[in-house]
ChimeraX commands (.cxc) that place a marker at each C-alpha (Angstrom):
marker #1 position -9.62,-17.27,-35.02 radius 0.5
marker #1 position -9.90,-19.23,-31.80 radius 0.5
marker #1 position -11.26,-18.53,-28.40 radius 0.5
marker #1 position -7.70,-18.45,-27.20 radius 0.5
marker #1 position -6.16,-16.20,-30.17 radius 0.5
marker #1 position -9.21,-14.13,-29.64 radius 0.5
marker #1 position -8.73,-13.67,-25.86 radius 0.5
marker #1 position -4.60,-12.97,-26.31 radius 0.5
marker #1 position -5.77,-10.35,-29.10 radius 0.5
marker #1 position -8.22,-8.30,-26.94 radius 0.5
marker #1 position -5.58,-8.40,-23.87 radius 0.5
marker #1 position -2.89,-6.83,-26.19 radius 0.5
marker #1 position -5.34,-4.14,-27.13 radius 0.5
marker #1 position -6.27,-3.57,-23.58 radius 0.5
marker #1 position -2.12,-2.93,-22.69 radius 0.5
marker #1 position -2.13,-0.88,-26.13 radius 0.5
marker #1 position -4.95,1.11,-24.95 radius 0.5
marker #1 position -3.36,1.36,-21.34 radius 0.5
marker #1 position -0.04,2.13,-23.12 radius 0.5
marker #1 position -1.33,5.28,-24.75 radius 0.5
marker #1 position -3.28,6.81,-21.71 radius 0.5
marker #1 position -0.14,5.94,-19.45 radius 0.5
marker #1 position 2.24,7.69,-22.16 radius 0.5
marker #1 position -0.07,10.94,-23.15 radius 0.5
marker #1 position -1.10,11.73,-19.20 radius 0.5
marker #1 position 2.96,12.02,-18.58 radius 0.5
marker #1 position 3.27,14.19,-21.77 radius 0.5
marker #1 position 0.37,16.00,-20.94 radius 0.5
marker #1 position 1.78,16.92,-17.57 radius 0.5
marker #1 position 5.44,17.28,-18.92 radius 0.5
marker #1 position 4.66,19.25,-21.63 radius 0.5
marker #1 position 0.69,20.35,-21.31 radius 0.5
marker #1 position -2.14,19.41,-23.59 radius 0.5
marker #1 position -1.53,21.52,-26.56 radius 0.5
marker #1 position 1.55,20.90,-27.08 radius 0.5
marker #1 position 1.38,17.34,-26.95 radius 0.5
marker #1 position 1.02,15.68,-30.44 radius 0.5
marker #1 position -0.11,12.59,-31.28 radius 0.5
marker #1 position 3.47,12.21,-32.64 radius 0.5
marker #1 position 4.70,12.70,-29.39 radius 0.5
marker #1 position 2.25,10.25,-27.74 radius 0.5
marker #1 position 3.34,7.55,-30.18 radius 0.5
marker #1 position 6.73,8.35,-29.81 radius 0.5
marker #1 position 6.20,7.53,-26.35 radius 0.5
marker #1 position 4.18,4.50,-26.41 radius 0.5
marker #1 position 7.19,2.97,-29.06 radius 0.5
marker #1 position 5.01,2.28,-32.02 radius 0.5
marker #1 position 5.69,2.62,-35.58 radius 0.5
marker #1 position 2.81,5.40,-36.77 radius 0.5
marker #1 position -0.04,7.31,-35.34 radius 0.5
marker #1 position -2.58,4.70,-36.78 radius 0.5
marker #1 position -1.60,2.54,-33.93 radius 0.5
marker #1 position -3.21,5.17,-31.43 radius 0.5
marker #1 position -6.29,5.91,-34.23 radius 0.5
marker #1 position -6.94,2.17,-33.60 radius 0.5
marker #1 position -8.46,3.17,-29.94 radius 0.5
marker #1 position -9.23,6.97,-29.66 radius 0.5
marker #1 position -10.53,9.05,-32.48 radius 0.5
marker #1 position -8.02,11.70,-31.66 radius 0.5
marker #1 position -6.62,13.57,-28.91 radius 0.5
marker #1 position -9.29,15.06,-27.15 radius 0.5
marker #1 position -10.59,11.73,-26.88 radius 0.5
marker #1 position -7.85,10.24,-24.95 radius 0.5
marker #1 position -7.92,13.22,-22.40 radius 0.5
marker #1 position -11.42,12.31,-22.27 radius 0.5
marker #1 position -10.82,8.60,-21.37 radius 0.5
marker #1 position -8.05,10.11,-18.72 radius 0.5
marker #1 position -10.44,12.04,-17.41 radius 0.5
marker #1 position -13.31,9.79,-16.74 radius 0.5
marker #1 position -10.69,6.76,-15.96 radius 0.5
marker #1 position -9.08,9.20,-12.83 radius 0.5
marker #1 position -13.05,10.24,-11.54 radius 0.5
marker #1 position -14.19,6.48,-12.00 radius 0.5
marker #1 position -11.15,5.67,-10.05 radius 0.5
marker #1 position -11.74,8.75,-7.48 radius 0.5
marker #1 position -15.33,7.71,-6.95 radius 0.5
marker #1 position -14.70,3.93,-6.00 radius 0.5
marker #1 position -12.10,5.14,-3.27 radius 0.5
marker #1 position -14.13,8.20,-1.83 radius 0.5
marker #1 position -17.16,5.51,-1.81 radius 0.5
marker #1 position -14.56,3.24,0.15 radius 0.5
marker #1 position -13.95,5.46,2.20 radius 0.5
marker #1 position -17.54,6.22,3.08 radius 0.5
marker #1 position -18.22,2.73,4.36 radius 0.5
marker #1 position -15.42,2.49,6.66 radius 0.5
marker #1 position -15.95,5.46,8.80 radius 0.5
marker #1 position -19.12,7.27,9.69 radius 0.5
marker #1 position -18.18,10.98,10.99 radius 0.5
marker #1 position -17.74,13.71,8.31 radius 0.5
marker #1 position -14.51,14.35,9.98 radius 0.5
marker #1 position -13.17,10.70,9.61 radius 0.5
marker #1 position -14.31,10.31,6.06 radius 0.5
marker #1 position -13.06,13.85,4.79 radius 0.5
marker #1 position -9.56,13.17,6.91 radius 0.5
marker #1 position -9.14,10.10,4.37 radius 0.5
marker #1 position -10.04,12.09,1.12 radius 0.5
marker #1 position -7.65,14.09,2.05 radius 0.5
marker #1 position -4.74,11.44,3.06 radius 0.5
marker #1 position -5.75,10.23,-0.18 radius 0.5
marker #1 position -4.62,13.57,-2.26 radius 0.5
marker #1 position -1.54,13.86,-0.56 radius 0.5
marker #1 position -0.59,10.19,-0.96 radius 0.5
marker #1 position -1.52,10.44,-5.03 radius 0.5
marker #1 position 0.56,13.81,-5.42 radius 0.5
marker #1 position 3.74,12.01,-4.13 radius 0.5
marker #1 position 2.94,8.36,-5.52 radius 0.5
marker #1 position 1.44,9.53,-8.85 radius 0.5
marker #1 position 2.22,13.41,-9.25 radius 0.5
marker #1 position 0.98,13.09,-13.10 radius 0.5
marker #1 position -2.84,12.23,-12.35 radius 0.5
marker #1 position -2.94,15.05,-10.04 radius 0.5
marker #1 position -1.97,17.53,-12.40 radius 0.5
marker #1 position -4.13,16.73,-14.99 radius 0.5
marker #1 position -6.83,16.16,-12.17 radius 0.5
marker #1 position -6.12,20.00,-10.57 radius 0.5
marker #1 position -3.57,22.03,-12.58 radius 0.5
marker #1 position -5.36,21.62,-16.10 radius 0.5
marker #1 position -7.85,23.91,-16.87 radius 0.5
marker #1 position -10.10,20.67,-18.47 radius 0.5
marker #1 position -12.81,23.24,-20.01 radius 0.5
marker #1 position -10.45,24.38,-22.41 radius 0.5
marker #1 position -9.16,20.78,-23.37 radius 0.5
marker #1 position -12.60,19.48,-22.90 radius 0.5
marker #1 position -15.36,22.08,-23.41 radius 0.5
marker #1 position -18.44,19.29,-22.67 radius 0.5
marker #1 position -16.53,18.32,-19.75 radius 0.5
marker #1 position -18.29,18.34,-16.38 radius 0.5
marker #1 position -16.21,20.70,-14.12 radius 0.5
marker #1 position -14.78,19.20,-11.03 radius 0.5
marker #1 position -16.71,20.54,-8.55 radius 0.5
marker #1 position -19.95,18.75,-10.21 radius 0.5
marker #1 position -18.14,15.30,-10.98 radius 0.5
marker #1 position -19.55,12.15,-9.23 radius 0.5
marker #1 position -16.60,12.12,-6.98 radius 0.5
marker #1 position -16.68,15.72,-5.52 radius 0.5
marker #1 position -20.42,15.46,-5.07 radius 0.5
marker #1 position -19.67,12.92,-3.19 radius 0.5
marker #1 position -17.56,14.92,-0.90 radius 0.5
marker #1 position -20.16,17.81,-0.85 radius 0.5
marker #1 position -22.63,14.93,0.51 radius 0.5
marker #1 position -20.41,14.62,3.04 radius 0.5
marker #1 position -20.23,17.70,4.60 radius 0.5
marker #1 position -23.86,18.22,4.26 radius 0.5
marker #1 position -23.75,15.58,6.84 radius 0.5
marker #1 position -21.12,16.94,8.81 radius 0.5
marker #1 position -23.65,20.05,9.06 radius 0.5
marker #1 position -26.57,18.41,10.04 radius 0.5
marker #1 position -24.79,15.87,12.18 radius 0.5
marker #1 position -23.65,19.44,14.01 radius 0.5
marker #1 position -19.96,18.05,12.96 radius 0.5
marker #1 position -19.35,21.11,10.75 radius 0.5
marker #1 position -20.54,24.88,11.14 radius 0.5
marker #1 position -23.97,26.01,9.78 radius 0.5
marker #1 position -23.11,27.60,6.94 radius 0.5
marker #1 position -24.32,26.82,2.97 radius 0.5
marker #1 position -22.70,23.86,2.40 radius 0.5
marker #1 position -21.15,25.42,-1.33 radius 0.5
marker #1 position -19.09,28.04,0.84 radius 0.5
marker #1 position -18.00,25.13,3.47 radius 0.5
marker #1 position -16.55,22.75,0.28 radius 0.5
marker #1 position -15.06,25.64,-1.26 radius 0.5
marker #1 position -13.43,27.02,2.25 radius 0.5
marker #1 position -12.05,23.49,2.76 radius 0.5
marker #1 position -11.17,22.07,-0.27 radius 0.5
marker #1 position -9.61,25.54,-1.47 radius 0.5
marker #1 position -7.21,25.35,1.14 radius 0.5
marker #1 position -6.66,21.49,0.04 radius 0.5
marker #1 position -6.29,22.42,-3.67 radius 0.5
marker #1 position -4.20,25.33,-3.40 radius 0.5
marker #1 position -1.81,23.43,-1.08 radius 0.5
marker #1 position -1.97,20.21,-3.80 radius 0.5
marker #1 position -1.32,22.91,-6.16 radius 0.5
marker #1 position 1.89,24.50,-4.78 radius 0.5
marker #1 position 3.38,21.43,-4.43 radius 0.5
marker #1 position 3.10,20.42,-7.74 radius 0.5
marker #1 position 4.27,24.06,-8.93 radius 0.5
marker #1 position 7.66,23.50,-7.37 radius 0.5
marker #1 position 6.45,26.16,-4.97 radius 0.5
marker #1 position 6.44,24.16,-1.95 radius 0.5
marker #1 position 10.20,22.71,-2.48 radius 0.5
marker #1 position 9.01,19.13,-0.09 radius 0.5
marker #1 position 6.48,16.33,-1.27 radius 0.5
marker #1 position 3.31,16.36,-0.25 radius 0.5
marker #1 position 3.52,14.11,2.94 radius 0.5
marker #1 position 5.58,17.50,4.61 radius 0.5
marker #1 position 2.98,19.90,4.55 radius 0.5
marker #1 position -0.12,17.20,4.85 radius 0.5
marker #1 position -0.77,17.80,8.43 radius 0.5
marker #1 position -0.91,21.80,8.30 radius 0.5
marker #1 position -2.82,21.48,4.93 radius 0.5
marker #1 position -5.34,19.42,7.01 radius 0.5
marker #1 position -5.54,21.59,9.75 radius 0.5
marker #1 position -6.20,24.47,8.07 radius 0.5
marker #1 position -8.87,23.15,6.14 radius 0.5
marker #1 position -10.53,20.85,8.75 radius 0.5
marker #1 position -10.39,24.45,11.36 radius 0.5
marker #1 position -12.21,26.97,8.78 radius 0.5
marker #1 position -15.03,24.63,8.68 radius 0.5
marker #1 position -15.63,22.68,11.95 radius 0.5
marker #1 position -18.17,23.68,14.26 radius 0.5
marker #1 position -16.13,25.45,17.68 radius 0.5
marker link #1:1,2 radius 0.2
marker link #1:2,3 radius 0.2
marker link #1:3,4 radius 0.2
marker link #1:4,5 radius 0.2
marker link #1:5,6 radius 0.2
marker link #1:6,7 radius 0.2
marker link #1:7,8 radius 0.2
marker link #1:8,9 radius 0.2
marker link #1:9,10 radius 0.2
marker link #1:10,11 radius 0.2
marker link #1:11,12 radius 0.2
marker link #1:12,13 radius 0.2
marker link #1:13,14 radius 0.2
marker link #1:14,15 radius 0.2
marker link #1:15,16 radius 0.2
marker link #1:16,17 radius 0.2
marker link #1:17,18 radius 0.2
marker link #1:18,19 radius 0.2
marker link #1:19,20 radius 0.2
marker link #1:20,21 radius 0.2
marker link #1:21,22 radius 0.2
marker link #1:22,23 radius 0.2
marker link #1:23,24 radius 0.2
marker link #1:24,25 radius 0.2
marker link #1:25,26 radius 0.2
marker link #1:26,27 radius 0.2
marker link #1:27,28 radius 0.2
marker link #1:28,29 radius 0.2
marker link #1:29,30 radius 0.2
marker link #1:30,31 radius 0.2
marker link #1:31,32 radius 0.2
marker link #1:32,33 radius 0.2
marker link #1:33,34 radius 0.2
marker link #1:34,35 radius 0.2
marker link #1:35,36 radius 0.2
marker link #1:36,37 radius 0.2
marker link #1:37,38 radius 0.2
marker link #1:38,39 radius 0.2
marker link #1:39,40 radius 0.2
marker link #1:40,41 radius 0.2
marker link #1:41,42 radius 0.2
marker link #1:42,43 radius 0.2
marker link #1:43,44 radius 0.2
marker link #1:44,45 radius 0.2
marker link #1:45,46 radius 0.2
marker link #1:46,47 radius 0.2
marker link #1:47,48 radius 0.2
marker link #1:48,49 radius 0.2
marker link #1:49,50 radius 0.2
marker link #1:50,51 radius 0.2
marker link #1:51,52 radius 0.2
marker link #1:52,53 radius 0.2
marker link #1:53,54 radius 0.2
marker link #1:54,55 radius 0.2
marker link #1:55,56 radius 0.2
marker link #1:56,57 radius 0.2
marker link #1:57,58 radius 0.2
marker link #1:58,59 radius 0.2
marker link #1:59,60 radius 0.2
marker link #1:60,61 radius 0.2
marker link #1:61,62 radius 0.2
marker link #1:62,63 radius 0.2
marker link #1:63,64 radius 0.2
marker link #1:64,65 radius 0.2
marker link #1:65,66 radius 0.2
marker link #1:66,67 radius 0.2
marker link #1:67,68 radius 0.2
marker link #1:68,69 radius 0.2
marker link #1:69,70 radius 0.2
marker link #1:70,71 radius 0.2
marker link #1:71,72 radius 0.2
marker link #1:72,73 radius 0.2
marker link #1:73,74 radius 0.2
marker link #1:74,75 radius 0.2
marker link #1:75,76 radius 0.2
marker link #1:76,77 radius 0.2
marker link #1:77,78 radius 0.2
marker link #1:78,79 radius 0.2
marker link #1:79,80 radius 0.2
marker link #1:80,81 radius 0.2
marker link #1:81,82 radius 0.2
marker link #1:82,83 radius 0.2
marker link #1:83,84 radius 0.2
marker link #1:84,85 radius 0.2
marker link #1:85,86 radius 0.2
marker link #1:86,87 radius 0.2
marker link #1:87,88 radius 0.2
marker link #1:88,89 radius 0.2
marker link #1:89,90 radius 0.2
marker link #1:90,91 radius 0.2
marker link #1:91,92 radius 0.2
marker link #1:92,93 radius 0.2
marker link #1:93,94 radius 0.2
marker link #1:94,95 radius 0.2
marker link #1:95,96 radius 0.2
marker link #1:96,97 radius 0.2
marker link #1:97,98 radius 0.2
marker link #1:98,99 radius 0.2
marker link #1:99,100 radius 0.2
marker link #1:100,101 radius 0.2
marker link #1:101,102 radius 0.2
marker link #1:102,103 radius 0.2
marker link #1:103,104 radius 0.2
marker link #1:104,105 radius 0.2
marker link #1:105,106 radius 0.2
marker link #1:106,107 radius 0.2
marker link #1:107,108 radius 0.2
marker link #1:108,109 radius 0.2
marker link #1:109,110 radius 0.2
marker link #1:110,111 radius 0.2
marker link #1:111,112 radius 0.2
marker link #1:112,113 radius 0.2
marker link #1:113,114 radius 0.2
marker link #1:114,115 radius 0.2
marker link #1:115,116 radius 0.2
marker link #1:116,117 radius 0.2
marker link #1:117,118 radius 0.2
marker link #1:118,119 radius 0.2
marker link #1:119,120 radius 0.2
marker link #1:120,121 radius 0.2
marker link #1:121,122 radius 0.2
marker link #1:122,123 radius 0.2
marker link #1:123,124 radius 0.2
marker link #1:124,125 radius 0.2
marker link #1:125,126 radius 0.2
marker link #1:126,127 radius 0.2
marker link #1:127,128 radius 0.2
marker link #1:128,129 radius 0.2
marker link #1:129,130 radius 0.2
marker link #1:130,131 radius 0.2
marker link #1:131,132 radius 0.2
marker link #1:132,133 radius 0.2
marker link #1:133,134 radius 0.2
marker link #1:134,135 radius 0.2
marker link #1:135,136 radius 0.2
marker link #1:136,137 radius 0.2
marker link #1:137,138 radius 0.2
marker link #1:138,139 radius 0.2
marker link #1:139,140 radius 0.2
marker link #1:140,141 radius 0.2
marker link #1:141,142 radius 0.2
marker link #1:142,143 radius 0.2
marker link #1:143,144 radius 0.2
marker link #1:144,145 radius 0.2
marker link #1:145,146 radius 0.2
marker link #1:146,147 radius 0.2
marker link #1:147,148 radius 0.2
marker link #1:148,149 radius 0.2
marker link #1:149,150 radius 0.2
marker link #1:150,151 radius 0.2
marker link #1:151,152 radius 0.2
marker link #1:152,153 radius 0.2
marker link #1:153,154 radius 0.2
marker link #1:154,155 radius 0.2
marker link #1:155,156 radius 0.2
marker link #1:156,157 radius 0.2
marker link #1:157,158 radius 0.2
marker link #1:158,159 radius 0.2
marker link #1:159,160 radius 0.2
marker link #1:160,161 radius 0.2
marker link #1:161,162 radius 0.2
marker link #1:162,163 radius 0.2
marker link #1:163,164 radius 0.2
marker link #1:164,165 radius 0.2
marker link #1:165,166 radius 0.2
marker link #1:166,167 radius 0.2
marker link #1:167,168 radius 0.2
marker link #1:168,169 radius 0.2
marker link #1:169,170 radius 0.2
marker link #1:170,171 radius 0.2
marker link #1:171,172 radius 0.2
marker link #1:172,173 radius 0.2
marker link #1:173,174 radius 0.2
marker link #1:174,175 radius 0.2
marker link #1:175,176 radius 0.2
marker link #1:176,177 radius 0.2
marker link #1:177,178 radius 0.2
marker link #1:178,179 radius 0.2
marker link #1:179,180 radius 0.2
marker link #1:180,181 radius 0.2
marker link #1:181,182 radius 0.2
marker link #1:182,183 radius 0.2
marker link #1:183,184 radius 0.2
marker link #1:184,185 radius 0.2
marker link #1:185,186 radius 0.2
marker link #1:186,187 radius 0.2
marker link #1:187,188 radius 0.2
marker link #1:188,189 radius 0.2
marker link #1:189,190 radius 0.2
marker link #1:190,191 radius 0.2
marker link #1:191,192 radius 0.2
marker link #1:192,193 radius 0.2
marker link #1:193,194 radius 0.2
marker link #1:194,195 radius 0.2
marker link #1:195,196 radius 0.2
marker link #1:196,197 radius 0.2
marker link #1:197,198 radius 0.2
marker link #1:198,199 radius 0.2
marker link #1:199,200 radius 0.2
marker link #1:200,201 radius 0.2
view
């Protein structure tokens, strides 16, 4: 095999690879984890058998796995991003947040698996979201926003949870079908309610 055959070989398993996470995150949020099959997932992807997916993941759990990590490794660069442009807690936590609401229109399917999915049960070693590298990164934040006198003095656990809740639960309802508008409609009162339970008056 040559250098060039080698390269064109390990770019089609790269799309392959992207092809299958692409295909089983819309199934998963179509249809849920468990009753996605691997059938179903090839199905979607267009290839002949299931030994075309067993060729990159082991089995299902390990594709929600690589989901998983891909949409926090993803998360992490952009909330780290967003760090380095602005320096108040306000400014920085504003973006997060334009960010959510921008991903639950533009990519509704990442957001459910990110929020709706209860990922213990699909992956019991799983870190839960509040502890992921991303959302520490947004409890840093508003540890700041305390001591920079931005943000109330109260234990910084209660102040993520009072402002994120309100964020999640909003994120949520929209992608219930509850709230019947995208995301962008309801982004300004979402932010304002979260934003007023925690900044310092």
């Amino acid at each position: 095999m040559t250098l060039e055959t080698e390269s064109k070989s390990t770019a089609k398993k790269a799309v392959t690879r992207d092809d299958i996470l692409l295909a089983s995150l819309k199934l998963f949020s179509e249809k849920g984890y468990f009753n996605t099959s691997l059938t179903d997932i090839k199905d979607a992807v267009g290839i002949k058998t299931t030994s075309g997916i067993y060729q990159h993941f082991k089995n299902k759990q390990t594709i929600a796995e690589a989901l998983y990590d891909n949409i926090l490794d993803s998360l992490s660069i952009s909330i780290d991003d967003i760090r380095r442009r602005n320096r108040k807690a306000s400014e920085q936590l504003r973006e997060f947040v334009d960010l959510l609401f921008r991903l639950t229109d533009q990519a509704p399917e990442i957001m459910q698996f990110l929020l709706v999915v209860n990922i213990k049960e699909v992956l019991p070693e799983a870190t839960t979201l509040i502890e992921t590298a991303p959302f520490n990164k947004i409890r840093r934040v508003i540890q700041n926003g305390i001591k920079d006198e931005e943000i109330r003095s109260i234990d910084p656990l209660l102040a993520y949870n009072y402002f994120f809740g309100i964020i999640r639960h909003t994120l949520c309802l929209i992608l219930s079908g509850d709230l019947t508008k995208g995301a962008e409609s309801y982004h300004s009162q979402a932010w304002i309610a979260a934003w007023g339970s925690i900044v310092k008056k």
